[in-house]
Each structure stands twice: as structure tokens, then as C-alpha cells.
C-alpha positions as CSV (number, residue, x, y, z in Angstrom):
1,X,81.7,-107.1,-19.9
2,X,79.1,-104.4,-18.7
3,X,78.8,-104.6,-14.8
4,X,78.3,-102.0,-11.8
5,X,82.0,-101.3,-10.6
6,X,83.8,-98.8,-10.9
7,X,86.4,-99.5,-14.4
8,X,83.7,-101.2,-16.7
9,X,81.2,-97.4,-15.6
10,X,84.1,-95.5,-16.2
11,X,84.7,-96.8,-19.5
12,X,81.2,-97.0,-20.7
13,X,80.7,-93.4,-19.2
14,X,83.1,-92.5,-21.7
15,X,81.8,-94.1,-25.0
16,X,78.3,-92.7,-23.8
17,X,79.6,-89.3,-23.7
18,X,81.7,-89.6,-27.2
19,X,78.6,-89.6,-28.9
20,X,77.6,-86.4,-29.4
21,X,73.6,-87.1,-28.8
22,X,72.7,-82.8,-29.0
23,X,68.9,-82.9,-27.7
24,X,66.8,-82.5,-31.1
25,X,69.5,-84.4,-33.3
26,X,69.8,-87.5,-34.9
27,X,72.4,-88.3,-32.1
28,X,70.3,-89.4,-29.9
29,X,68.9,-92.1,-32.3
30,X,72.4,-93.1,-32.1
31,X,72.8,-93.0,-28.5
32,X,69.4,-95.2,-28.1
33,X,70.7,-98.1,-30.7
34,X,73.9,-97.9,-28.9
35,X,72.7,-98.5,-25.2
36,X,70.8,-101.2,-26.7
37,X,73.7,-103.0,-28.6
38,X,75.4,-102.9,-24.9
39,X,72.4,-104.3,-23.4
40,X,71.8,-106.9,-26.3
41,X,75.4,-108.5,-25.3
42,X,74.4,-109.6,-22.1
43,X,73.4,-113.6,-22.4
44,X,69.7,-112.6,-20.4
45,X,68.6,-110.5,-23.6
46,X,70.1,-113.1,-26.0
47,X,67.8,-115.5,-24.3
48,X,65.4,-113.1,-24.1
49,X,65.6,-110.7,-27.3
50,X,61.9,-109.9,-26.5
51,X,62.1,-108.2,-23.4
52,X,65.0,-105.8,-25.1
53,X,63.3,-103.5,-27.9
54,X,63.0,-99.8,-29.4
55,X,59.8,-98.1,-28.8
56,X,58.9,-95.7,-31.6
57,X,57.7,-92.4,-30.4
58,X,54.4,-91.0,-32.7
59,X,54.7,-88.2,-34.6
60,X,57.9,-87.5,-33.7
61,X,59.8,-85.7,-36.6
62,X,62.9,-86.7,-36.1
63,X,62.3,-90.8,-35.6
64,X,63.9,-91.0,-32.4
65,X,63.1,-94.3,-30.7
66,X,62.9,-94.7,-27.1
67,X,64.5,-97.6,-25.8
68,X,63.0,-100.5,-23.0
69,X,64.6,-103.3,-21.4
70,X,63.2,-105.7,-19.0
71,X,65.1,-108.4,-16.9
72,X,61.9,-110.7,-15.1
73,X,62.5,-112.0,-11.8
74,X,63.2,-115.2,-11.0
75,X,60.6,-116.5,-9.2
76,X,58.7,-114.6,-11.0
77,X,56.6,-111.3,-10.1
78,X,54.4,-109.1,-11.3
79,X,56.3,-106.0,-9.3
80,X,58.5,-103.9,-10.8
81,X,60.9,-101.2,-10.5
82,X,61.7,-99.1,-13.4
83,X,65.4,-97.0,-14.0
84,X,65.0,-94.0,-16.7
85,X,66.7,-91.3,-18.0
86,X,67.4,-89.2,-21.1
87,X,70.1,-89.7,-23.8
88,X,70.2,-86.1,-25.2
89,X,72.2,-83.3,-24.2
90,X,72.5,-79.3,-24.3
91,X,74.8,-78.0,-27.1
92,X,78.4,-77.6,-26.9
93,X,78.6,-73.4,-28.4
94,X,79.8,-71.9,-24.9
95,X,83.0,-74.2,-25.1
96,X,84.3,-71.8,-27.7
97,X,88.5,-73.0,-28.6
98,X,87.6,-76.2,-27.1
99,X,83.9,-76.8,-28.7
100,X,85.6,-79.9,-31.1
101,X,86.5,-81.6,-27.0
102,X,83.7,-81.2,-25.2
103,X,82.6,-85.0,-25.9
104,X,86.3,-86.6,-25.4
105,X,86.1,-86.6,-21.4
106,X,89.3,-87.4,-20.9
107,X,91.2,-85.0,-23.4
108,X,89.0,-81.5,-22.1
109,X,90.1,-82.7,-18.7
110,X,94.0,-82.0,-19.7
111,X,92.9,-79.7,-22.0
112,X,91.2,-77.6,-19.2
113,X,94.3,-77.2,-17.1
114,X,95.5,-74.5,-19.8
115,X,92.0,-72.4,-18.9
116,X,91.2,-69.6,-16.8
117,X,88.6,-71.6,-14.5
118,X,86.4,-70.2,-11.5
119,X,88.3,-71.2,-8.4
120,X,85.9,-74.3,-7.5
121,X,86.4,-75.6,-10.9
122,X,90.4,-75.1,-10.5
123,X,90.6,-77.1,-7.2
124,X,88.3,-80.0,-8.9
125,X,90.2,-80.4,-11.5
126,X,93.8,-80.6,-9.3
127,X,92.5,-83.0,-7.1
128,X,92.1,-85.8,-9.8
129,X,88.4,-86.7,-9.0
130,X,86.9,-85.2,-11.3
131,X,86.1,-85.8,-15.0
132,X,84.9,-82.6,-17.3
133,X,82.6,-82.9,-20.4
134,X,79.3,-82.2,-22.1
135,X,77.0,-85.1,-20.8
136,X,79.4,-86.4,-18.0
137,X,77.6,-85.4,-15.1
138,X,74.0,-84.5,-17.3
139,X,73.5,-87.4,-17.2
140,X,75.3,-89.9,-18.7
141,X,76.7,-91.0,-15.7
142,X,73.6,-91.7,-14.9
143,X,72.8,-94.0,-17.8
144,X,75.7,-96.3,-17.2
145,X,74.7,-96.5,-13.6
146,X,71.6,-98.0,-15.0
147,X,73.0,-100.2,-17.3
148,X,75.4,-101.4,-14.7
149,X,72.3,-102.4,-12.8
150,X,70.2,-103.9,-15.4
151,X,73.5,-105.6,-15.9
152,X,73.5,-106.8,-12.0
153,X,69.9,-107.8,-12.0
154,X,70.4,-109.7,-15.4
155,X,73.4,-111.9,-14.0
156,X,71.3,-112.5,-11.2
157,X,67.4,-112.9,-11.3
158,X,66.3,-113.6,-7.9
159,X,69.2,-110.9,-6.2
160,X,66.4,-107.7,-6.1
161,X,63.1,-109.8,-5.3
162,X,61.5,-107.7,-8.3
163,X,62.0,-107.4,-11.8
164,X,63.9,-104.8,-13.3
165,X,62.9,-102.3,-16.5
166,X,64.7,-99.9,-18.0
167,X,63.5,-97.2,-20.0
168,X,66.0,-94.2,-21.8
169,X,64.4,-91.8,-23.9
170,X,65.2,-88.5,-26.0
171,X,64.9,-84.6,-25.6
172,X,64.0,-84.1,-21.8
173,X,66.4,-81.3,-22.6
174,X,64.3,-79.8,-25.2
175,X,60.3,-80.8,-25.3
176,X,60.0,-84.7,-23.5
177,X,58.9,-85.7,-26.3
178,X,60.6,-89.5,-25.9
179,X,59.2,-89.3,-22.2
180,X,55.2,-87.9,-23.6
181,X,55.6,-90.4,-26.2
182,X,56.7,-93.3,-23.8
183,X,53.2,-93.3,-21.5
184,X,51.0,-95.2,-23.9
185,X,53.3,-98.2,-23.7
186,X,53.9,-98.2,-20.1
187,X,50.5,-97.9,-19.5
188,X,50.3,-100.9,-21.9
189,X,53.4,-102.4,-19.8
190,X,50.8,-102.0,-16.7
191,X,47.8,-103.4,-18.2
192,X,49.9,-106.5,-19.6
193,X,50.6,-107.3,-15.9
194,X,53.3,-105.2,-14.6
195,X,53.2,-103.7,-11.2
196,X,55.2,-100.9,-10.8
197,X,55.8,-100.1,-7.6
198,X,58.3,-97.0,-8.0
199,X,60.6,-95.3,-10.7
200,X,63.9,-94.3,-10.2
201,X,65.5,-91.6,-12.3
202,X,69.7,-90.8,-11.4
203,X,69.9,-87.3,-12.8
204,X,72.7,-85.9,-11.0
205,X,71.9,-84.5,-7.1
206,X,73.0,-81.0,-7.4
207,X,71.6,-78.3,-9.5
208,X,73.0,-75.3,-7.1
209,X,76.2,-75.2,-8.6
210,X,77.8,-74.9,-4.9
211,X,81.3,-75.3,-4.3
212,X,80.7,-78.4,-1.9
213,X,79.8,-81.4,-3.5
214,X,76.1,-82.3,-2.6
215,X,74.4,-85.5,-2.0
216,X,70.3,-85.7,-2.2
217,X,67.6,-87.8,-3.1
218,X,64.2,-86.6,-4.3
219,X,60.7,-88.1,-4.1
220,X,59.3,-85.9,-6.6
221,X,59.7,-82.7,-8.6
222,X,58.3,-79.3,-9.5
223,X,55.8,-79.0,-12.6
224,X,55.9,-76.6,-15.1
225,X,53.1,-74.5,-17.3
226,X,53.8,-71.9,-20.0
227,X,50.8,-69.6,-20.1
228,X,50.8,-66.8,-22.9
229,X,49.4,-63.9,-23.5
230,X,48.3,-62.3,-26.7
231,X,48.0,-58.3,-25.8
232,X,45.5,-56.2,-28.1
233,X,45.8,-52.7,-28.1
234,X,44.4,-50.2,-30.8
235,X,46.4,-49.2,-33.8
236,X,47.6,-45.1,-34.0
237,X,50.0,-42.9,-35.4
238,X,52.8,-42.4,-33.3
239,X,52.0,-38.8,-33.8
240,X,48.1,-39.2,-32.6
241,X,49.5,-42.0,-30.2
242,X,46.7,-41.3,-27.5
243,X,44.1,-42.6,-30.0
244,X,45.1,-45.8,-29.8
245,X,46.5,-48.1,-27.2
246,X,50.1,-50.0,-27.2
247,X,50.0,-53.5,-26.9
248,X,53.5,-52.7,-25.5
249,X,52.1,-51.1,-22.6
250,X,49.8,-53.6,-22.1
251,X,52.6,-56.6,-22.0
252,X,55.0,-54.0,-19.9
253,X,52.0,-53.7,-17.1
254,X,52.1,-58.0,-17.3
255,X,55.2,-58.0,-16.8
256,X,55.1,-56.2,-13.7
257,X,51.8,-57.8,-12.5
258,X,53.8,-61.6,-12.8
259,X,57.6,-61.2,-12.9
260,X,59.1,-62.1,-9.3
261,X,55.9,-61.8,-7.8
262,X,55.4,-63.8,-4.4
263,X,51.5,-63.8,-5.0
264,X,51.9,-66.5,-7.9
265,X,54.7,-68.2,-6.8
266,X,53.6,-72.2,-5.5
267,X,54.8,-73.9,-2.5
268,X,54.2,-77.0,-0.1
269,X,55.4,-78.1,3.3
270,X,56.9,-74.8,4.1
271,X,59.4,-75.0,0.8
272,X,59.0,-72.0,-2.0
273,X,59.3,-72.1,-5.5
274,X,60.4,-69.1,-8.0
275,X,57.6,-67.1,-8.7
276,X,56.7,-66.4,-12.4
277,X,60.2,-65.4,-15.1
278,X,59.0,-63.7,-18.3
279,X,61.1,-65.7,-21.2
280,X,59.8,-63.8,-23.9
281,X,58.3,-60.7,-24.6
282,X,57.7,-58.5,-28.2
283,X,55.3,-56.7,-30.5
284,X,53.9,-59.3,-33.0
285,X,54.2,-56.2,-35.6
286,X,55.5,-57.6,-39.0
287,X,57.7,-55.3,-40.3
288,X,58.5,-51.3,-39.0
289,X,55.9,-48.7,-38.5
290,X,55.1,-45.8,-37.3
291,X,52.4,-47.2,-36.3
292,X,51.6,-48.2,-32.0
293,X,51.8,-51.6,-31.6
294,X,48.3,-53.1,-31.8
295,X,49.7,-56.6,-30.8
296,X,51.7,-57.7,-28.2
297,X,53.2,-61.3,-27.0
298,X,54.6,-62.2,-23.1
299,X,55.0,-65.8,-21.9
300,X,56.4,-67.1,-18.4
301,X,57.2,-70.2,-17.0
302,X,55.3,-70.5,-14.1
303,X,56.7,-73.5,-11.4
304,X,54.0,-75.8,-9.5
305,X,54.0,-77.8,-6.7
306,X,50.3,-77.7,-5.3
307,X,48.5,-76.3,-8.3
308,X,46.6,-77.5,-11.6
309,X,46.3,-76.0,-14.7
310,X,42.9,-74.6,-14.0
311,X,43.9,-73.0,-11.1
312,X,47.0,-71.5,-12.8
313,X,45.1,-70.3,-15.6
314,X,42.3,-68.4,-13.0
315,X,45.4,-66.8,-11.5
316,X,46.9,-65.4,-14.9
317,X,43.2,-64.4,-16.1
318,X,43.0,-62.3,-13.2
319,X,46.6,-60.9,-13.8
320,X,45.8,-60.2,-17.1
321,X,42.9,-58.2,-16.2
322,X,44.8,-55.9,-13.9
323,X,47.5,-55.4,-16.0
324,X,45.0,-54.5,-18.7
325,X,42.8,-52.1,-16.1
326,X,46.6,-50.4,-15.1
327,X,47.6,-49.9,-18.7
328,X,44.7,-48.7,-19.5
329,X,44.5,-46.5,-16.3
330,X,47.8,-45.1,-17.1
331,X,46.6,-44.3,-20.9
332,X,44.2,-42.4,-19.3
333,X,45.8,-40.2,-16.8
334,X,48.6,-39.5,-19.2
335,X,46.4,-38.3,-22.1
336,X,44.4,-36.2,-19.8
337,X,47.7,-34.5,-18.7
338,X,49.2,-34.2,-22.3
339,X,45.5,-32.9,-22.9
340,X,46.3,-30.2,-20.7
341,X,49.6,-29.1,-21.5
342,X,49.3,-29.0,-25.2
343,X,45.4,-27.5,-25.1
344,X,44.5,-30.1,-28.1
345,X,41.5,-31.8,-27.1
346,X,40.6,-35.6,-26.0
347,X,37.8,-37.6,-25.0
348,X,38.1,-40.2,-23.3
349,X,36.8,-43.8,-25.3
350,X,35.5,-45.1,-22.7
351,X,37.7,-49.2,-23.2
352,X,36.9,-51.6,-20.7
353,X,38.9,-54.4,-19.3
354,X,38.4,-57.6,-21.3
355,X,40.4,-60.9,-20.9
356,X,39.5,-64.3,-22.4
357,X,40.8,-67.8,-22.6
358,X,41.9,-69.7,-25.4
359,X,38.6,-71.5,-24.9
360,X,36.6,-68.2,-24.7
361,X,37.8,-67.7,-28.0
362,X,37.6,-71.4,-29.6
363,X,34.1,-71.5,-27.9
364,X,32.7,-67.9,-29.5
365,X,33.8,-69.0,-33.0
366,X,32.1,-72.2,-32.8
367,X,28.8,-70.8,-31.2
368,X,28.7,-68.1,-34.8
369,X,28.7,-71.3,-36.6
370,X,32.5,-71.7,-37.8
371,X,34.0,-75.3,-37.4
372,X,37.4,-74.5,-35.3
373,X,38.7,-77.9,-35.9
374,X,39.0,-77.6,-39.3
375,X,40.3,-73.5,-39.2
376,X,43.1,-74.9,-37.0
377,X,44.0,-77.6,-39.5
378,X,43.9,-75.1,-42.5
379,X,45.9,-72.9,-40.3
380,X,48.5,-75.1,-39.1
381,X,49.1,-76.4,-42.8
382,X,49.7,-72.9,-44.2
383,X,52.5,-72.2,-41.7
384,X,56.3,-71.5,-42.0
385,X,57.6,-75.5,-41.0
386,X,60.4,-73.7,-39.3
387,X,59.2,-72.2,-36.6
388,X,58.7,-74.1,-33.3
389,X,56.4,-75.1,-31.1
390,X,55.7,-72.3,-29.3
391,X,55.7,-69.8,-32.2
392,X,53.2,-72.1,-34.2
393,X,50.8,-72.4,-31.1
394,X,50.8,-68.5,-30.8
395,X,50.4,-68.2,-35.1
396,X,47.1,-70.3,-34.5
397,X,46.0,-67.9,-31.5
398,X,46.3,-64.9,-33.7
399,X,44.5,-66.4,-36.6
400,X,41.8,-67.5,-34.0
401,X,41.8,-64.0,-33.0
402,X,41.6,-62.4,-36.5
403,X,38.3,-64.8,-37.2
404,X,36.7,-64.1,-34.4
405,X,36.9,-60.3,-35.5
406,X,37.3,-58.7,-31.4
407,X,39.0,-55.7,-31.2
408,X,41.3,-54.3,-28.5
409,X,41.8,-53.6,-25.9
410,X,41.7,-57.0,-24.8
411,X,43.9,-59.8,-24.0
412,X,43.8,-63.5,-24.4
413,X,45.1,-66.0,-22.3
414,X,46.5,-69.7,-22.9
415,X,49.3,-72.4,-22.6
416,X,52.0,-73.2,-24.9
417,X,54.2,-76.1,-24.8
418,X,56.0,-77.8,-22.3
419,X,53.5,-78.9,-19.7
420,X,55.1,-80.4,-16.9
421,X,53.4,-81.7,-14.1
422,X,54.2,-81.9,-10.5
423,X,54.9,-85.1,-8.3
424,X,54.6,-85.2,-4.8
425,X,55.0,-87.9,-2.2
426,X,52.5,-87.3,0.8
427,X,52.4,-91.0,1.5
428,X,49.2,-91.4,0.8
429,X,49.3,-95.1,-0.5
430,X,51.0,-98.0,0.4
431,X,53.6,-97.6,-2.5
432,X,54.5,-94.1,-2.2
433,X,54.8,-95.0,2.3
434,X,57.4,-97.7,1.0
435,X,59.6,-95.4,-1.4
436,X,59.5,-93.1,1.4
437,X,60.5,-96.2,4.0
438,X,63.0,-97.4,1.6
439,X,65.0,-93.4,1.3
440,X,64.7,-93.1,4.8
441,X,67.0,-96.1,5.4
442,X,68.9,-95.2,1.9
443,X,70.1,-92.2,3.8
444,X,70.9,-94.6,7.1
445,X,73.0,-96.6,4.9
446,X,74.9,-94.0,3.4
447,X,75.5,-92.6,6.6
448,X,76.9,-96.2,8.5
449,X,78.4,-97.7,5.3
450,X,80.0,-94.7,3.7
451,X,79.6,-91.8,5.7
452,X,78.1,-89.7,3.2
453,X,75.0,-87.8,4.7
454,X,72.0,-87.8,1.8
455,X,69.6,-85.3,1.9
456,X,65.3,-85.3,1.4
457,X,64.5,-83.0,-0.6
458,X,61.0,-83.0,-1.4
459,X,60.9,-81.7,-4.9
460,X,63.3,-82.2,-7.6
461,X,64.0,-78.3,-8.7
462,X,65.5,-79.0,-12.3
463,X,62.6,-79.8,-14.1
464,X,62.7,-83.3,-15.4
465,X,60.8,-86.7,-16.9
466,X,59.5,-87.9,-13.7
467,X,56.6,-85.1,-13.8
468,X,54.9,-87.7,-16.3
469,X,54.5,-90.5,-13.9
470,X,51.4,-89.8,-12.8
471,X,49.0,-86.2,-12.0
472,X,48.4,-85.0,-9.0
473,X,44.4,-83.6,-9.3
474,X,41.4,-84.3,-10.7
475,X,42.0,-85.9,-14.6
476,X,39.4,-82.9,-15.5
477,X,41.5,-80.2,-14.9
478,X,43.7,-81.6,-17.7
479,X,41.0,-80.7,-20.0
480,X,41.6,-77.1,-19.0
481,X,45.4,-77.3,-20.6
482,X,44.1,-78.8,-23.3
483,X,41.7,-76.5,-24.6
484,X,43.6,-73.5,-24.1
485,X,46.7,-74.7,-25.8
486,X,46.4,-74.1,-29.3
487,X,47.4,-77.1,-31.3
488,X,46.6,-79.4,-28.9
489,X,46.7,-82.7,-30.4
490,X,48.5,-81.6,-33.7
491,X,51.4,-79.2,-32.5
492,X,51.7,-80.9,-29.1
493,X,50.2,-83.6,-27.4
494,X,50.6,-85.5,-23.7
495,X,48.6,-88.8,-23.3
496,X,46.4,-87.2,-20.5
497,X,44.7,-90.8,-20.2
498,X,47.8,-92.5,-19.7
499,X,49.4,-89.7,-17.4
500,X,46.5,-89.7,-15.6
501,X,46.1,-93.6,-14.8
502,X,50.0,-94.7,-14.0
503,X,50.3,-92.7,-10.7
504,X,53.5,-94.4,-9.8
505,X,56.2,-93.0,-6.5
506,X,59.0,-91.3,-8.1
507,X,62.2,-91.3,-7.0
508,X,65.9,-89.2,-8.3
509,X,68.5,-90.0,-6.7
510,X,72.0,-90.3,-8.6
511,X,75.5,-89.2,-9.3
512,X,77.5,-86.1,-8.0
513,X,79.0,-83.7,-9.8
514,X,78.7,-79.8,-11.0
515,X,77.7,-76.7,-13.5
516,X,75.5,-78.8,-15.1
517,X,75.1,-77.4,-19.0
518,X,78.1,-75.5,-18.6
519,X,81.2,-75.2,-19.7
520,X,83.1,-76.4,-16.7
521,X,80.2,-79.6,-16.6
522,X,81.7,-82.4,-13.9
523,X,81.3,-85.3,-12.3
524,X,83.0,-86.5,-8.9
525,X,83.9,-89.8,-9.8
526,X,85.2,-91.8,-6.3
527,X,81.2,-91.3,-5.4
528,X,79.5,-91.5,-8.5
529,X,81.5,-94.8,-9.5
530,X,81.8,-96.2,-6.4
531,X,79.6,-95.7,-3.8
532,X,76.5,-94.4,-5.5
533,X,76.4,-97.9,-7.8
534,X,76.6,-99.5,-4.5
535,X,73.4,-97.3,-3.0
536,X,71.7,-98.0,-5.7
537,X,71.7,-101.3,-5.5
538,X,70.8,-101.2,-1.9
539,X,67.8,-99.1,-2.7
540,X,66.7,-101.8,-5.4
541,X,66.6,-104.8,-2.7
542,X,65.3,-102.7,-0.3
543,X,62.3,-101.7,-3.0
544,X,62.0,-105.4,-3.3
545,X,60.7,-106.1,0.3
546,X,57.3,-106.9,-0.1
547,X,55.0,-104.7,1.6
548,X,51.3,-105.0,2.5
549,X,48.8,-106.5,0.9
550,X,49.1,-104.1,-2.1
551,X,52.5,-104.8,-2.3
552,X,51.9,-108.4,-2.5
């Protein structure tokens, strides 16, 4: 029978890590019906088969239902606490020999003693407390720590003074799109009459891949924005190169404008996030030539704390125009001094700077009379259906470009998907000063009851589904992502109405383990079976105190 000790977690930890639920697979389908076949067992949801159901996620290619469960108080109450987490996991190709393993826990754990392991990974694995596997510490654990509590609260209505929801979803390893696809109903949830008063996510505490085993709870995390840039130069023979301009040089001079760069980097309460990481960079030329480059692609993920999406996209405009002015600079100087050394002559063409927005663009087209909306439909349906996201939203730019019939030098600016936003907890409202109350004395009770010290860490660093609980600015400045990610609404979409309105605390506090989406993977299993499924139950009663008059 599901429970919250230590033998019925360990066992379902390992039938949730057997299925191998690879983030953008049908496995997580599987995963999600199988959760809810354990869930359905338990005599609440066979009284109550209504408050147990799949929630299908629109326009999601791949079908992949989200799942909810709700146990209801008892008396009953309109506040409630909600667990979540994801089902789907990184793929298994840097296990190598041992790839057909990595989702039998118990049989990579022997397995592994025949490896050459980094020395943290060797001593884990000789003291016994440790359990290796794709998914065990990322974060399956964390699932059956969630199960075991629906289980708690389902055996006993009035124990938590709240009622109790569950929500597990797909692909928060790959796009969100379970977690994106999940806000219209909880917003739903809301407006039917439930009062959430806090979320609790149990991804796994550490993400530094220390030696020392690390125990922390967050009360929010960092955001994320992609933006792009589409660099124009002007076509040339390679042998008359100084007639034209290299997009090339244009996206080299980006790069370093943004890469490592403290100016862009975001941070709050005297804590600093990773400034801007180029993940891709190329020519967009289709085939080889001896031709220069005229186009260019560079996109970054850029890490927020304290900033929107308008104010992100003002900082990479203005990057984009210095990085255009030094390329350009540089084309100069060096063509003058080849000029010279060679006695052929050059005149200088006299470019100028110019950088524009997605909207720019979208906006000039529709002000010569063309109808955007439908050029985006007819471009989107005459594209390759295997390319991704990304390399769609970029295809759509370029035809945008091509319509619009500018010329280089110039460079356009933009999003492309994922859009994460950020979370903070500045105690601002009564809820968010409770959740802050009730980690406070979590970390107390960790400390008297099993003298494990828990950290505060302001902002979850990993990058997770709790950015969709709520945004932190003005609802406008979501207009801005929209209309400079191309697609918007077609190739990718976040309810911004719903994001906007559920502005619930968030906390992530969880199991302990190691090397998450590597090969050595871990969990520590005396805390993560034992004594976190103890704390989290604390931290559900303790959520349960009423509070205030909002509380109420």
C-alpha cells in the first residue's frame, strides 16, 4: 500500500525509475497513467474518482497528458497546497556499456562497482546509501515523496488543516510544455474555489555537484529568456571581400559584446547570476560558397532575477548595436590598411548601424500593407516538420526579413523559445510572509529533530516549473515577449493571462542526492527516505496554520 515511509518510497522509487519516461517520448504518457493507477488504488480516489483525472495538454504533438489529484479537507476548505513535479527525464547515451541499466536502480548500482568512478562517486557508492540511476535523484524521488503524501493526506483528511493537490507533468527537461499547458486549468482550479496558498516542488536540493551532500530549500527560482539575433551583412567574393560585410564578423563582435559579460548579468539581494552563454552560433548560408556570409545566427540564454522581457530586450538592442558599430568599425580600419598596402583602391560605403526588433519588423510590413498574420501561417506550413522550435521561429524571422526587402548591414533582434520567468519571495503579501514563516521554522525543525542544517537559498538556480506560478512585473511587459518571438501562438505559446493572474509563493525543497543528468546520477537515501518525507510533512501542517484574514 502506497504510504510515506521509507520501504513502500523505496519500492515505488524504483518502479518510477524502470520506466524509461526520456523527456519528448511517449514514456512519459506512460509514466503519467502509471502514477495515476497508484493513486487510483487508494479507497479516497475510489470514493472520489472525480478529484483524480488526466489533463490534456493543447497542441501538444505528442498527447502527453498531465496528471491532477486532489484530496479535500475534512472540514472542508477552500485553501490549498499544491505538490508538483515532472515525469520526464534526460536521455541515457553517456552511460555507454551500461546505457540498457541505467533505469534498473538497483542492478547499475552493482554494476557500477566494476567502473572507473570520480573519487566522490567511489566513496558513495561503498558506503551503501546511495542508489545510482537515470531519474533517481532527477526527480523521481521526488515524485514518490509526493505520492507518499497525497497518500498521508488521503488516509487522513483533517491531519494538514488544508486540502492537498497534486499536479505531475511532462518535459520540464525539454520545453514545459505539460507545466505551460497546465495554467489554464489551475487558473480554472482557482476560479472554481480553490485557494492556493503555496506550491511545493521537491526537485532534488543540490545542483553544485559538491562532494558533501547538501540540504536547501528555495522560495523561488531564476527565469530564463532566449533572445536571437539575425546578423545581416553584405554578400562578396571572398576575393573582393572588403565590398561586402560578414555576417560572421558581425555575430563574432556579439559574442564578445554578451558572452561572460558582468554588464548583463541580473542579480537581487546581493546574490549574482551567470551573465549571458552563447548556445549557438553559425552562418545561415545554405550550402558552400565562396561567397562572405551575408547572414549570420547567435542566441544566448540570458538568466533573470529582477528583470522583464522588455528590459532584457533594450539591453540586447543596445548590444546589438555596438557589436554592429565595432564590426563595422573594424571593416573599416582594416580595408583602409589593406587599401594601403596593396595600392588597389576603396571607398568607404558609408553603412550605418541599424538594429530592429522582431516587432520593428512585423510592424514595417504591416504599415506597407501586407497582412503578417497570414505570411506567418503560409510560412510556418511550408516548413521542414523536423526541425524544432527554435529553428522554425528563426525560418519565420528570415522569411520576415526577405519580405520586408532591408538590406544589411543590420541586425534583428527577438526571443525564441523557452521563456522562463523568475519568482521571487520579498514577502510582500500575507501568503508569500507565511511560506517564508513556515521555512524559517522548517529549517528549526530540521535542525532540533534531525540535526540536518537546511539552507535559504533565495533562487532556485536549475531552472525549473515553478517560474510559471505567477510573473513578477507588469502583465504588459509580456506583450513585449510575445511580439518579438516569432510564432508566438503557433510554434510556442505560454498562457500569459493565466501566468499573469495565479501569483502563487513557491517553494522547492526536496531530496538529496548528486550529478544530476549524469552518468554517476544519485540519490542519498537514509535522508531522502527518511527524514525528508518526515520534513515534508511538517512543512504541510505548518502551511495549514491559518493566517490572517487572507489566510482565512
Amino acid at each position: 500500500m502506497l504510504s510515506n515511509e521509507r520501504e513502500s518510497l523505496y519500492s515505488l522509487l524504483l518502479d518510477l525509475v524502470r520506466l524509461p519516461s526520456l523527456s519528448a517520448s511517449k514514456g512519459e504518457e506512460a509514466l503519467v497513467r502509471l502514477i495515476g493507477d497508484r493513486l487510483a488504488a487508494l479507497p479516497y480516489f475510489q470514493d472520489h474518482p472525480e478529484d483524480l483525472r488526466l489533463l490534456a495538454v493543447e497542441g501538444d504533438p505528442l498527447g502527453r497528458p498531465d496528471l491532477w489529484a486532489l484530496v479535500r479537507a475534512d472540514p472542508p476548505t477552500a485553501r490549498t497546497v499544491l505538490l508538483m513535479g515532472h515525469v520526464d527525464v534526460v536521455d541515457v547515451d553517456d552511460y555507454g556499456p551500461l546505457k540498457d541499466l541505467a533505469f534498473d536502480a538497483e542492478a547499475l548500482t552493482e554494476a557500477l562497482a566494476g567502473q572507473d568512478l570520480p573519487p566522490s562517486a567511489r566513496a558513495d557508492l561503498a558506503s551503501g546509501d546511495y542508489l545510482f540511476g537515470r531519474g533517481t535523484m532527477d526527480m523521481k524521488c521526488g515524485l514518490a515523496l509526493e505520492m507518499g503524501l497525497i497518500a498521508e493526506a488521503a488516509a487522513d483528511r483533517g491531519r494538514f488543516g488544508v486540502n492537498v493537490a497534486f499536479l505531475a507533468v511532462s518535459d520540464e527537461e525539454n520545453s514545459s510544455a505539460g507545466m505551460r499547458g497546465a495554467l489554464p486549468y489551475l487558473a480554472r482550479f482557482r476560479d472554481e474555489g480553490l485557494d492556493f496558498i503555496a506550491v511545493i516542488d521537491t526537485e532534488p536540493s543540490d545542483l553544485g555537484g559538491g562532494d558533501e551532500p547538501v540540504r536547501n530549500l528555495f522560495t523561488g527560482t531564476v527565469g530564463k529568456v532566449m533572445p536571437f539575433f539575425l546578423c545581416v551583412g553584405r554578400a562578396a567574393h571572398v576575393g573582393a571581400s572588403f565590398d561586402g560585410l560578414n555576417a560572421n564578423a558581425v555575430a563574432s563582435c556579439l559574442n564578445l559584446e554578451l558572452e561572460g559579460n558582468v554588464r548583463y548579468a541580473d542579480g537581487a539581494g546581493g546574490e549574482w547570476f551567470a551573465p549571458p552563454v552563447c548556445l549557438h552560433q553559425r552562418d545561415l548560408l545554405r550550402a558552400y560558397s565562396v561567397t562572405l556570409a551575408e547572414r549570420a545566427l547567435a542566441y544566448y540564454n540570458v538568466l533573470t532575477v529582477t528583470r522583464t522581457p522588455a528590459q532584457v530586450l533594450e539591453l540586447m538592442v543596445e548590444a546589438a548595436r555596438l557589436a554592429l558599430e565595432a564590426a563595422l568599425d573594424d571593416h573599416r580600419r582594416k580595408a583602409q590598411a589593406f587599401a594601403q598596402a596593396s595600392g588597389l583602391p576603396w571607398t568607404d560605403r558609408g553603412w550605418k548601424a541599424s538594429v530592429l526588433t522582431v516587432a520593428d519588423l512585423s510592424r514595417s510590413l504591416e504599415e506597407s500593407g501586407i497582412d503578417v498574420a497570414s505570411f506567418r501561417t503560409e510560412v510556418l506550413s511550408g516548413l521542414d516538420g523536423g526541425l524544432d522550435e527554435r529553428q522554425r521561429s528563426v525560418a519565420l524571422a528570415e522569411a520576415l526579413l526577405d519580405r520586408s526587402g532591408l538590406k544589411g548591414p543590420l541586425v534583428v533582434v527577438g526571443f525564441l523559445p523557452c521563456y522562463y520567468p523568475h519568482r521571487a519571495n520579498e514577502g510582500k503579501t500575507a501568503k508569500e510572509r507565511h511560506v517564508l514563516e513556515a521555512c524559517r521554522d522548517l529549517q528549526e525543525r530540521a535542525r532540533e529533530d534531525f540535526g540536518e542544517t537546511v539552507g535559504h537559498v533565495p533562487f532556485f538556480s536549475g531552472i525549473c516549473d515553478l517560474s510559471y506560478f505567477g510573473f513578477d512585473g507588469d502583465p504588459a511587459d509580456l506583450d513585449v515577449l510575445a511580439a518579438n518571438t516569432p510564432g508566438w501562438g503557433s510554434l510556442y505559446h505560454v498562457p500569459l493571462e493565466a501566468l499573469s493572474s495565479l501569483d502563487l509563493p513557491v517553494i522547492n525543497f526536496g531530496p538529496s542526492g548528486k550529478d544530476a543528468h549524469k552518468v554517476t546520477e544519485r540519490l542519498e537515501l537514509t535522508y531522502s527516505l527518511e527524514k525528508a518525507p518526515r520534513l515534508l510533512e511538517w512543512l504541510l501542517s505548518r502551511l495549514g496554520r491559518r493566517y490572517g484574514a487572507e489566510g482565512a
